[in-house]
Legacy VTK file of the C-alpha trace (Angstrom):
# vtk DataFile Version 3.0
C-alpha trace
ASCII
DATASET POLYDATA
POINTS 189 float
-13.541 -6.570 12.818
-11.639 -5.005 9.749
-14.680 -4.265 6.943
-14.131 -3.789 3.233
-17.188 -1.761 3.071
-15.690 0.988 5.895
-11.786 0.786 4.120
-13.585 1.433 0.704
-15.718 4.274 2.138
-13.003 5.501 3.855
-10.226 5.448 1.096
-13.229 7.017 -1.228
-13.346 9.900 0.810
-9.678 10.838 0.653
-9.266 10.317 -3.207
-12.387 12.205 -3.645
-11.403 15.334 -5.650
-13.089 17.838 -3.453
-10.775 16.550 -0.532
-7.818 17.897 -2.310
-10.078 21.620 -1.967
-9.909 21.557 1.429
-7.365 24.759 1.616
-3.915 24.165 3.647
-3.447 26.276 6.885
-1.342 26.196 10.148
-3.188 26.183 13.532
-1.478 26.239 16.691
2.037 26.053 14.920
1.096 22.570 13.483
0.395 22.711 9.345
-2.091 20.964 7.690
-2.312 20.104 3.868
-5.095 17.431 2.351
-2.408 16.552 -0.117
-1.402 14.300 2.704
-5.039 12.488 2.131
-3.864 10.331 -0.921
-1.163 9.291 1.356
-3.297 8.313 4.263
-5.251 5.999 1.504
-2.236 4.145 0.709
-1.610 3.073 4.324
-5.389 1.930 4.513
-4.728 -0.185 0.829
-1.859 -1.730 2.865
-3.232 -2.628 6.178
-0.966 -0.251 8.099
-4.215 1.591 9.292
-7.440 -0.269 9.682
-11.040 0.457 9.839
-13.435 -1.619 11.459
-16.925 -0.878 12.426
-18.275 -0.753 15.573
-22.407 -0.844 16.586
-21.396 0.603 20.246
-20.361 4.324 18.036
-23.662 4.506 17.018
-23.286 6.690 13.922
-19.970 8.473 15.780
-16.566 7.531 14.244
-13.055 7.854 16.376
-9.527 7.438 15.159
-7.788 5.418 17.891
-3.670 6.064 17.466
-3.002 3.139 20.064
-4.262 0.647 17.489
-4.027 2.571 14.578
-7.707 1.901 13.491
-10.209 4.379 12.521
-13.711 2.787 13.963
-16.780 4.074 12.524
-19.868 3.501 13.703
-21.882 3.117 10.552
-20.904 0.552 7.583
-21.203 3.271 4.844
-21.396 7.120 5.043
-24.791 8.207 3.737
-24.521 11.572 3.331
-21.591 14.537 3.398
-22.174 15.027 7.006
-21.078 11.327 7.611
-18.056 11.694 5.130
-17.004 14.635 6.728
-16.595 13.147 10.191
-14.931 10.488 8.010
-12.280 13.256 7.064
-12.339 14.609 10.688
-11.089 11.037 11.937
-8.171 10.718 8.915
-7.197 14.168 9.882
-6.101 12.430 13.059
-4.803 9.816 11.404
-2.455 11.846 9.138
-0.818 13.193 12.220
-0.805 9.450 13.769
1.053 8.347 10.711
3.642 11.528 10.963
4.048 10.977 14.527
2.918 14.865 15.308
3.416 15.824 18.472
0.587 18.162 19.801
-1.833 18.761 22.537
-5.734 17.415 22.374
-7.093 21.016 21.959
-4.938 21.439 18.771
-5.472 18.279 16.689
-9.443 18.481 17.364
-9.313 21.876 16.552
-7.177 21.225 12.989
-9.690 18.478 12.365
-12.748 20.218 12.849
-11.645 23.104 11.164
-10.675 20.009 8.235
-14.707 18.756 8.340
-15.953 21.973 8.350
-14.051 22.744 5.094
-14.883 19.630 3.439
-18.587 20.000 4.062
-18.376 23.898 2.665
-16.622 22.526 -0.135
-19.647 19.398 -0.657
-22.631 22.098 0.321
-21.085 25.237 -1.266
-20.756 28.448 0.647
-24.160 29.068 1.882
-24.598 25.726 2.990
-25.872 25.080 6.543
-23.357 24.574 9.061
-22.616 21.746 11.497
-24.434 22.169 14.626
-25.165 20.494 17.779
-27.784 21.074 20.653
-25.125 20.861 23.291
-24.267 24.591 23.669
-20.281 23.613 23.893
-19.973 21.130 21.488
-22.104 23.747 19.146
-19.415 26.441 19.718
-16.322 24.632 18.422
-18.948 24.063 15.323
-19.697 27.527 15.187
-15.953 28.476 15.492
-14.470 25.704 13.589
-17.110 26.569 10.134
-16.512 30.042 10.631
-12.481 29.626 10.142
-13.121 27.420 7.729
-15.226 29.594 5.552
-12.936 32.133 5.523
-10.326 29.876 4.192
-12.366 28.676 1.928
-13.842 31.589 0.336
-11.032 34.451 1.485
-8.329 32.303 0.965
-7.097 33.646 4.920
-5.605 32.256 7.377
-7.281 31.890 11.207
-5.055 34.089 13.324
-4.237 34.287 16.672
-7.447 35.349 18.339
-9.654 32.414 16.287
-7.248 29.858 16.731
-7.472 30.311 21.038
-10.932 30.808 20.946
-11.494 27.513 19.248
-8.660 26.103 21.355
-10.571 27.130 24.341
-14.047 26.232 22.916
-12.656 22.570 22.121
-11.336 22.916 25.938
-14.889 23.032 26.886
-16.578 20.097 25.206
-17.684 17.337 27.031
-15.829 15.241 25.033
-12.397 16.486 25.593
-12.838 18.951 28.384
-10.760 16.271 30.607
-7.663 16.004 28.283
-7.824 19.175 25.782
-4.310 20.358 27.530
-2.949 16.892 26.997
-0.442 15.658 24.263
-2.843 13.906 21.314
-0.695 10.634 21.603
0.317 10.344 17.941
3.132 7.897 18.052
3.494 6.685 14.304
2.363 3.789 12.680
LINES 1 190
189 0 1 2 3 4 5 6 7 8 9 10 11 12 13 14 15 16 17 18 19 20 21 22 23 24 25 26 27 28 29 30 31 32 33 34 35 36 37 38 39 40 41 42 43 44 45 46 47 48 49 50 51 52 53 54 55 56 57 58 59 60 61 62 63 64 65 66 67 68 69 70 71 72 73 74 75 76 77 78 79 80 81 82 83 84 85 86 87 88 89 90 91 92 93 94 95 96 97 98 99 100 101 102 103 104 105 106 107 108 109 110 111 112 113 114 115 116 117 118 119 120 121 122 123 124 125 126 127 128 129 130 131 132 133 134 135 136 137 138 139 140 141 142 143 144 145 146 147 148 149 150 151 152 153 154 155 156 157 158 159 160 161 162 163 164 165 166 167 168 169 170 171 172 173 174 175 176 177 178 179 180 181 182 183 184 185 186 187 188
């Protein structure tokens, strides 16, 4: 079920002004740039990408590309740790719409790296980092914030090294240890 509430939080979140700090970067010879964000808004104002909310993610959020719906589940984002999953999801999204092609290990890395910027950006730059008790899913945090800081306050790039050991940490989490090699299955909107 399609919810005003979870478009308007949703659409919120990419028009915020502090998405358009999130600093542009290539990863895995894919680019990224949040001026795409504003864009990604309009297709949400015009029912071309949906958002529905869904009990069964309890408090998780997923972008599904098949469907072209970003399912959160939550009805409104309480805090900046919330929102930035929210921009973690539309990072997929942005890719869906552009019809990227990529493997699994890439796009969750660009979109962690994406929600770890955003929340730097909301909780400044000594602000505690995502984290996770789950050793792997804590490393691609770990990874993910520490490339992002040092876009955000050094203004550099990850390199080589950083962008395979996030690869490889993303390769290890439960979530997508099965498909990380994969192709992400963005095939336009």
């Amino acid at each position: 079920m399609s919810t005003w509430l979870g478009a308007s939080t949703v659409t919120g979140n990419l028009r915020d002004a502090d998405c358009q700090k999130i600093k542009a970067f290539s990863f895995g010879g894919t680019g990224f740039d949040a001026k795409t964000f504003p864009v990604l808004a309009g297709f949400i104002d015009r029912g071309k990408i949906k958002v529905e909310y869904d009990s069964a993610k309890d408090g998780q959020a997923e972008y599904d590309y098949a469907t072209n719906t970003i399912i959160l589940g939550f009805r409104w984002a309480i805090d900046e740790v919330k929102n930035a999953l929210i921009i973690h999801e539309c990072t997929h999204a942005v890719y869906d719409v552009a019809k990227s092609k990529m493997t699994t290990a890439i796009s969750e890395s660009i979109a962690y790296i994406v929600q770890c910027q955003y929340l730097i950006i909301k909780r400044g730059e000594g602000g505690k980092r995502l984290s996770s008790t789950n050793a792997a899913k804590d490393l691609v945090f770990k990874l993910a914030w520490n490339i992002a800081a040092e876009l955000q306050v050094n203004g550099k790039a990850p390199g080589k090294s950083e962008q395979a050991a996030l690869q490889a940490a993303v390769s290890q989490h439960p979530f997508y240890m099965a498909k990380s090699a994969g192709d992400a299955g963005f095939d336009g909107v």
